[in-house]
N, C-alpha and C positions, 0 to 999 in steps of 0.2 A: 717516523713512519716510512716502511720503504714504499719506493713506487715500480710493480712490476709492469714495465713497459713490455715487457716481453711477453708476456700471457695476453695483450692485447691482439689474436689471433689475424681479426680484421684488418687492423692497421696498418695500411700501404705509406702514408705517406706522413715522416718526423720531423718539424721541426725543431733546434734547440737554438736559445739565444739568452746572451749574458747582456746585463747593464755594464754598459762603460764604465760606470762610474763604483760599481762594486769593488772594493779593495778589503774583500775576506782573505782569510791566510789561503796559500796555493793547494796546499795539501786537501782543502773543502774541496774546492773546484774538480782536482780530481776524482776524488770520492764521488762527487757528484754524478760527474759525464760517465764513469765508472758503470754508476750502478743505472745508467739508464741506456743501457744496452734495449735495443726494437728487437719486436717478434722476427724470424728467421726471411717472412712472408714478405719484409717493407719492399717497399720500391722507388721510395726516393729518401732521400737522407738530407739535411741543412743545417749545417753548424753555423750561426755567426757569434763574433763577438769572445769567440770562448778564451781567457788569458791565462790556461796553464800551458806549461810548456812543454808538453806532449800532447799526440792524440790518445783518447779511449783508448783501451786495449783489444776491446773489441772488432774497431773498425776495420780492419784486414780480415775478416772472420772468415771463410773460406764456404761456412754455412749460408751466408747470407746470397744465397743465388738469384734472387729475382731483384736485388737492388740493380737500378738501369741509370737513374740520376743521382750524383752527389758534390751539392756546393759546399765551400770549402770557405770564410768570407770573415777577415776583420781579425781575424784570430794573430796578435801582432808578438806572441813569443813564441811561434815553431819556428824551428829550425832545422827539422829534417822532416818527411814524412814517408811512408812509401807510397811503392808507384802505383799499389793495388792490383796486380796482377792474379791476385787471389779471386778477385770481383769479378768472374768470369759470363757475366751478364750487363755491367759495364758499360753502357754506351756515351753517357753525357757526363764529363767533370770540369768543373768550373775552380779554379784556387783563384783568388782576390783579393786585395789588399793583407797578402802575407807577409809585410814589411819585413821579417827576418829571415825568410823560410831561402835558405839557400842551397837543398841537397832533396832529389825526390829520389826514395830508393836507396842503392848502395851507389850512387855512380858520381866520380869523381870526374877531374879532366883525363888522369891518367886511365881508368878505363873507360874512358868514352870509347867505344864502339867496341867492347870484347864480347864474347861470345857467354854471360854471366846470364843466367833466365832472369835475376833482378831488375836486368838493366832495359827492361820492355813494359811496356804499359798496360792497362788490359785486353784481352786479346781479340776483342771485338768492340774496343772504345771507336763511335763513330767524330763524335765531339768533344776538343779539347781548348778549354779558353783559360788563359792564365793574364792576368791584367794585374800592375800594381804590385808586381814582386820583386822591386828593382833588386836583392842581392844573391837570387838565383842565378847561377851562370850557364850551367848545363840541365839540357832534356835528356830520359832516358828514350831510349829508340821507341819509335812511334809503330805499330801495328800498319797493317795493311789494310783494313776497314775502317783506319781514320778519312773521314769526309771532310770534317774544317777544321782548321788550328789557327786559334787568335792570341797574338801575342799581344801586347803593350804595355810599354813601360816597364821593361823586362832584363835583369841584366846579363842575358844572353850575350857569349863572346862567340858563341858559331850554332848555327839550328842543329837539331836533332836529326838523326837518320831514320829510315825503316830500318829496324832490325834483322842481323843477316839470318838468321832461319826461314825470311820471308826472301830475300834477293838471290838467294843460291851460292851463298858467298862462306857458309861454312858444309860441314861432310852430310850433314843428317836433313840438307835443304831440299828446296824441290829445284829443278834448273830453273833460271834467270827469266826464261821467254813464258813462262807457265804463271810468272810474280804478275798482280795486275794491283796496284794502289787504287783506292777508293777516293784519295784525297782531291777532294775540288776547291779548295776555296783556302789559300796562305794570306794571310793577313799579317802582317809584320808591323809595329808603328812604334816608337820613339825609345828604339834601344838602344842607347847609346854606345853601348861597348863593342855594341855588332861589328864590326870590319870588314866581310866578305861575306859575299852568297856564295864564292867557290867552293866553301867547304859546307856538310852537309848535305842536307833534303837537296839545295836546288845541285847537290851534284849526282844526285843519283836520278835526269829527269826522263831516264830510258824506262822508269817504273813509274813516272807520275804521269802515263797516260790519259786520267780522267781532271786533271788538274785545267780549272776553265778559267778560274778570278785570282791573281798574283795583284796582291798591294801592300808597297813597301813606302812606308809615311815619315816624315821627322826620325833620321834615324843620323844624327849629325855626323859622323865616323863611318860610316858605311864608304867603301874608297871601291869596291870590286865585285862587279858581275861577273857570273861565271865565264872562265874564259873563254870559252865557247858560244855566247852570249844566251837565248833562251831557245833557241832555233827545234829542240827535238822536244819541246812542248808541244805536241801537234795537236791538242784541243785546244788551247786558250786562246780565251778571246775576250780577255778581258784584261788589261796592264794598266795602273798606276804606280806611277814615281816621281812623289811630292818631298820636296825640301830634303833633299838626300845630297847638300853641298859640296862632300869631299869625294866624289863618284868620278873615276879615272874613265878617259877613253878607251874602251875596248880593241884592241888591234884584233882583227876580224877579216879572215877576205871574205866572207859574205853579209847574210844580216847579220842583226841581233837579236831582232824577233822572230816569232813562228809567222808563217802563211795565214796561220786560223784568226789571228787577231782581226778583231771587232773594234776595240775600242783603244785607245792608246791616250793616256793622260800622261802630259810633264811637267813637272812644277820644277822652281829652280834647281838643278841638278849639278851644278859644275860643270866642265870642260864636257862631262859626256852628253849635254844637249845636244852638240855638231853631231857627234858621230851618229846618234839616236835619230835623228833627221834624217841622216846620208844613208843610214839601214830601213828606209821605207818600202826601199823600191820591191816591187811584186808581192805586197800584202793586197792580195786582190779580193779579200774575205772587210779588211778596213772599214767601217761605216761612219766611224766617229773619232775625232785627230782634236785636242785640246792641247795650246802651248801657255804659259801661264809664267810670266814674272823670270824666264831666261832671258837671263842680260846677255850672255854669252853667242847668242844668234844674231845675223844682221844682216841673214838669207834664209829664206824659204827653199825647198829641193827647186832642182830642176824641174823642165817639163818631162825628160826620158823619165824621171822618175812619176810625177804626179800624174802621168797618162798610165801608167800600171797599177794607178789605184781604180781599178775599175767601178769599186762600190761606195767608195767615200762620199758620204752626201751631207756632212753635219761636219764643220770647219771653225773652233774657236779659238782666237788666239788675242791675249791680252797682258798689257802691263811688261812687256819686252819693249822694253826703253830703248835698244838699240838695233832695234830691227829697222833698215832702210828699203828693204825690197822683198815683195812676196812674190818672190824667185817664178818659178812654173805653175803656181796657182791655178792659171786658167787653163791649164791641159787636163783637171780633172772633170772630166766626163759626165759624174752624176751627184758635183755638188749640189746640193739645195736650200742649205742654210750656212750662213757667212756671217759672224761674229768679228768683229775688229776693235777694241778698245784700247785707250790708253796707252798706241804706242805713234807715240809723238813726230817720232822722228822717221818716220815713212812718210813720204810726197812724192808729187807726181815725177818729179827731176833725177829719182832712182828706180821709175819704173820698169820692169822689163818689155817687152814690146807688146803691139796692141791684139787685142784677142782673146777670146774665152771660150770653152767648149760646152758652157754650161747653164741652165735655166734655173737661177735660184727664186725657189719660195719666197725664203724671209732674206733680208741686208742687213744688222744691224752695224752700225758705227756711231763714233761721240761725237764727231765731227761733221760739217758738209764739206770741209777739202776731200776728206777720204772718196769722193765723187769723183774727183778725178786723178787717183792713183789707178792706176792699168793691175789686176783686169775690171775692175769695178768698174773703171772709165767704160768699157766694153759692153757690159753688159746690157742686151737687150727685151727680156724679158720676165724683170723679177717681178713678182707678185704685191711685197709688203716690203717698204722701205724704215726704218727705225732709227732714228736721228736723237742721240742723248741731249743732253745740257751743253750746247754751244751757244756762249755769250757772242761769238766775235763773229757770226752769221748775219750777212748782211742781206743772205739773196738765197733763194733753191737756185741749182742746178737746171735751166729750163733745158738744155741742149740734152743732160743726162732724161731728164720725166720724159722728155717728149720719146728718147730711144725706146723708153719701157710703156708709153703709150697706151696699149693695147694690149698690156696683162696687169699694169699697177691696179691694185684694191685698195691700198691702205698705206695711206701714211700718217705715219706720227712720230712728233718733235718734242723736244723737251723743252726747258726752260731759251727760249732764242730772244733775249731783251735789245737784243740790235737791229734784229727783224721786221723789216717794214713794208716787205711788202709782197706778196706770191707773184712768182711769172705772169706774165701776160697771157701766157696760151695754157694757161691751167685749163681750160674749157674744153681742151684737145685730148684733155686722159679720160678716153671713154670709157675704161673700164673703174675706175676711181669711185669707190663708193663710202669710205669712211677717212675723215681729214682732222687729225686732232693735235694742239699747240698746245703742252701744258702752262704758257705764258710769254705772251707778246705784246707788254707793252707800248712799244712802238711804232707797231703795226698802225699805217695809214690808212688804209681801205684793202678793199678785196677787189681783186678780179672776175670777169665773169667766169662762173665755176660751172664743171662738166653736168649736164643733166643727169648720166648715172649718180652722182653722191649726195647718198640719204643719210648721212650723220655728221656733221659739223661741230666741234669741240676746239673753243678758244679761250683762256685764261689769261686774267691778267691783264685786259685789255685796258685801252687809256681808255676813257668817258666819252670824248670825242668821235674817236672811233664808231664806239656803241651807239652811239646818234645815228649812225649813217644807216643804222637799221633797226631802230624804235621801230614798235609794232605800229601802224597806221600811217606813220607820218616821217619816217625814217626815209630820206633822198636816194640811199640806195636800197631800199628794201626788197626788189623785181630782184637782187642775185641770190635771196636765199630763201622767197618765199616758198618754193618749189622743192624744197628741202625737208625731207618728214622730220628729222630732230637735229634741232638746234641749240645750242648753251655756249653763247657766246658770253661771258662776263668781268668784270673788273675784282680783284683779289680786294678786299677792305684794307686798307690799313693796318698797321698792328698785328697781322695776321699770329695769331697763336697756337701754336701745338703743342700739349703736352701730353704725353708716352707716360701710360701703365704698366704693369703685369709681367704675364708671361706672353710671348710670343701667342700661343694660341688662344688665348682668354683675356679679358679685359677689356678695356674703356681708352677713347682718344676723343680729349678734348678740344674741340679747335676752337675760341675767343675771337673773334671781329670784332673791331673797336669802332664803330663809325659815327664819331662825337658822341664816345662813352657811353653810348647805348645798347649795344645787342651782343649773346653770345648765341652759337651753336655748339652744339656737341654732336661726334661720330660715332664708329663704334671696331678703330681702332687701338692695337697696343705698343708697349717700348718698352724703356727702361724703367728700371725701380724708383730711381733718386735723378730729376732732374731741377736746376735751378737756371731760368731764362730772364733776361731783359732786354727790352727793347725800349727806343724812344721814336715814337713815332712823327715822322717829319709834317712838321704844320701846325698839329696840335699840340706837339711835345708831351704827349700821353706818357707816362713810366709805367711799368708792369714790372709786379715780382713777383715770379712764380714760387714756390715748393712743393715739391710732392718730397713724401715721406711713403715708405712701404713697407710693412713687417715682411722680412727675408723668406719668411715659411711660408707665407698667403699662398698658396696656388689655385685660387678661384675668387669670384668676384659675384657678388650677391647684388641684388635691386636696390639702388639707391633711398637713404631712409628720409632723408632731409632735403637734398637739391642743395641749392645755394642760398646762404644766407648773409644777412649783413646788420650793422647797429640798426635797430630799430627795424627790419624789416626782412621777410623772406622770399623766397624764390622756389616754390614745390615742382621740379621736373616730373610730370608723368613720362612714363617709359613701353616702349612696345616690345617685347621680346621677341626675335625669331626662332625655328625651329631648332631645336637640340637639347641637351640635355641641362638642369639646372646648375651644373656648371662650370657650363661653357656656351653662354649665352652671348648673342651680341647685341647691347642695347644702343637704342637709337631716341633722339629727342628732338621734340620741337624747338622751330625758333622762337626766342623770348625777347624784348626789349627790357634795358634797363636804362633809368636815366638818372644821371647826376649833375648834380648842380657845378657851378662853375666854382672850383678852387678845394671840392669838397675830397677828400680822401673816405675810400672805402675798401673794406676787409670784405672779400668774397671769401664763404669757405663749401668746400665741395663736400662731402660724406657717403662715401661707398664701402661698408663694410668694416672693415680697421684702417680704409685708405682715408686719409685728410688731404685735402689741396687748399693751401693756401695763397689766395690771388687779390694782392694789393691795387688798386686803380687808382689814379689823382685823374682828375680832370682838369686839367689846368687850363682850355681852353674853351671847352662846350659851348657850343651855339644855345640858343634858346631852343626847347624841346617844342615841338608844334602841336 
């Protein structure tokens, strides 16, 4: 039976796709794709999957003028294709997981850049994404109404150019000042054969005037920026350069970047992290400055430098192991958010001198030393102070609260298990109006706290503590009655969490063991497959978790069963919040269960195709009251 796809006059849009696991002779396959030529009219086209080793004969067809989209996807014995240049309506083409396809066009290395009509793409392609082609080495030259080109995983040995009919560079061009590239958006990530941005696209950047977002990602061999560095970009404002290790210093006498940049991300880069610092100076466009895992720094710029960022207001830098000093920091003008993590080896004994020119918002550090490195030490007026997981916190900073007095709102601390006790003049930050510890066991009492703060949030606390402000009869209760919301409490025992799903959907179970009686559950997610155990100090409780998860689940349905056990069960009612059926987030009541002393029991959870299974002993239980 033939199928005339063609005579389908209406038909804008074809999909075609093959079973993997089809192994007919090659010669059907063609026959097939063959005879399934679309009406003239289509306008998008979708091959996956297809495993002969040509395309259609059709697909170049010169007739097909209103095709605008064509994916290209899974097809793993081409080996050559063309570039379409026929498809003069052409805006979106997508090639993906071409595992063979190593040639688009007629174009080799040796004509890369000849003056061949082959060797050009179509002539108003806006969008061109190639992912997952690792034995492709060369692009034929790209149009001047290209807008984004996404590479990845590409085995690109140097970018493609605009072709010269469009730059003035052969007889029949238009001149060079009249070229205007459309391109905004170079995406580059994990090509490893790359070696240099000098050749190519980024050396032709007197034509990439609309060029705003440049990000080059895992590209392990990438060793040279142009040598000029990126300076006659004068839109972008946008630069990332992560994990690009074998990246030489640029010899430069001026920057490396444009004026227009906005945003500047570095992940570890090699030797050229220095240089990429020391080329800041006069990005007075700058907003946003991220350093990230450069071992290679162990100075921040200068002040001449960081007082000409006149716009920088967003400051993160982490995981630079051998940073000792945030050089001119405080000469920037209109910080306002100040991120500091994970770099260890800054203290106060390499600061530079004292001073800051700036009112930050937010503070975040891991630490409470970082309080006193300069300019932090300095600062007078931040807003939100943000203290990760420091065990070895013995004290706040009462000298630093008290400097910010009169704009602090909000602090909050993470896990501080050494922590025993807030300053004495907490009562003095009038502006304080939310104070949250996600766990301080050793916390002894509270200070008298500022009458502004109506939110109090403490975790973890010892039991003792919690006495000193039992409702009625709690000795110190006058410091936080005057408090609109308060949760001060002690974490159970045992604490249990165990992680579902997908990131956005799913169920988190948290267990509290308190003498082997009660679970709660949340209503977040994690991972697939985890297996925990704990033994809980005192009662020597055991717990063994598993979760099991079919790989494919990507949704999670209302529990059918709850928990069950020998001889008896446990029906969780659930409340669903708004969204869709699936991607609900359910929430449950607290439950009690109780066991006998010495008994072993099998919890099993049941959600869907998920099983959790949760072993209990109670080896120790008190008598249940």
């Amino acid at each position: 039976m033939e199928i005339k796809i063609n005579e389908k006059q209406h038909m804008r849009f074809l999909s075609l796709s093959w079973d993997k696991n089809f192994n007919g002779p090659e010669d059907i396959d063609h026959r097939i794709i063959d005879s399934l030529k679309p009406n003239k009219e289509i306008q998008r086209l979708h091959i996956h999957g297809y495993s002969g080793v040509r395309l259609p004969v059709w697909i170049e067809n010169s007739l097909f003028i209103c095709l605008v989209s064509l994916d290209l996807e899974c097809c793993m014995k081409w080996k050559t294709i063309p570039s379409f240049q026929k498809l003069s309506s052409l805006k979106y083409l997508k090639l993906e997981h071409l595992l063979q396809l190593e040639c688009i066009g007629r174009v080799t290395e040796e004509q890369f850049g000849s003056n061949e009509p082959e060797n050009v793409l179509p002539p108003v392609l806006s969008t061109l994404i190639i992912r997952w082609c690792p034995s492709l080495k060369v692009l034929p030259a790209i149009p001047c109404t290209l807008q984004q080109l996404i590479v990845k995983h590409v085995g690109l040995s140097v970018m493609p150019m605009i072709h010269q009919s469009y730059t003035g560079t052969s007889e029949s061009s238009s001149s060079p000042s009249s070229v205007k590239s459309c391109l905004s958006l170079l995406h580059i990530e994990c090509c490893e054969h790359l070696i240099s941005l000098d050749e190519g696209l980024l050396e032709q950047q007197k034509y990439l005037q609309s060029l705003q977002i440049l990000v080059v990602r895992h590209c392990e061999n990438l060793a040279h920026l142009p040598a000029k560095g990126l300076t006659e970009l004068y839109h972008l404002s946008f630069l990332e350069i992560v994990a690009c290790p074998m990246l030489k210093n640029v010899k430069t006498d001026g920057s490396l970047w444009p004026t227009s940049l906005k945003k500047l991300d570095i992940n570890p880069c090699g030797p050229i992290d220095v240089s990429a610092l020391m080329s800041m100076h006069n990005l007075t466009s700058l907003r946003r400055f991220t350093l990230f895992s450069c071992s290679n720094i162990e100075k921040l710029p200068s002040e001449e430098v960081f007082s000409t960022l006149k716009n920088l207001n967003d400051v993160s830098i982490a995981r630079c192991k051998n940073l000792l000093s945030l050089g001119g920091l405080g000469d920037a003008p209109s910080l306002r958010v100040l991120s500091i993590l994970c770099c260890d080896k800054l203290h106060h004994s390499y600061s530079p001198k004292a001073g800051c020119s700036f009112k930050l918002h937010k503070l975040i550090v891991d630490r409470q030393a970082m309080l006193l490195v300069e300019p932090i030490k300095s600062l007078r007026y931040t807003m939100e102070l943000h203290i990760g997981d420091d065990y070895a916190m013995e004290f706040l900073s009462e000298e630093w609260l008290l400097q910010n007095a009169s704009s602090l709102r909000l602090i909050e601390i993470g896990v501080a298990k050494n922590l025993q006790t807030l300053p004495t003049q907490m009562e003095k930050l009038e502006s304080l109006q939310s104070l949250h510890i996600e766990r301080a066991p050793a916390m002894k009492f509270l200070p008298q706290l500022p009458a502004s703060l109506n939110k109090l949030t403490i975790g973890g606390c010892d039991p003792g503590f919690l006495n000193l402000y039992e409702m009625d009869i709690g000795s110190d209760l006058d410091k936080i009655k005057s408090i609109a919301n308060v949760d001060m409490r002690a974490y159970p025992e045992g604490l249990l969490e165990v992680n579902l799903g997908q990131r956005r959907t799913g169920i988190k179970l948290r267990g509290s063991w308190d003498l082997a009686r009660s679970i709660m559950s949340g209503d977040k997610v994690g991972h697939k497959r985890t297996r925990w155990t704990d033994v809980v100090a005192g009662d020597r409780r055991k717990f063994d978790v598993q979760v099991k998860k079919d790989a494919n689940q990507t949704s999670l349905s209302r529990p059918r069963d709850g928990w069950s056990g020998p001889g008896w069960s446990w029906p969780i009612s659930a409340q669903s919040t708004r969204g869709s059926s699936k991607k609900k987030n359910l929430h449950y009541r607290r439950t009690e269960i109780r066991l006998e002393k010495g008994r072993k029991t099998d919890f099993i959870y049941q959600c869907g195709r998920i099983s959790i299974k949760l072993e209990a002993t109670a080896a120790a239980a008190r008598p249940s009251p």
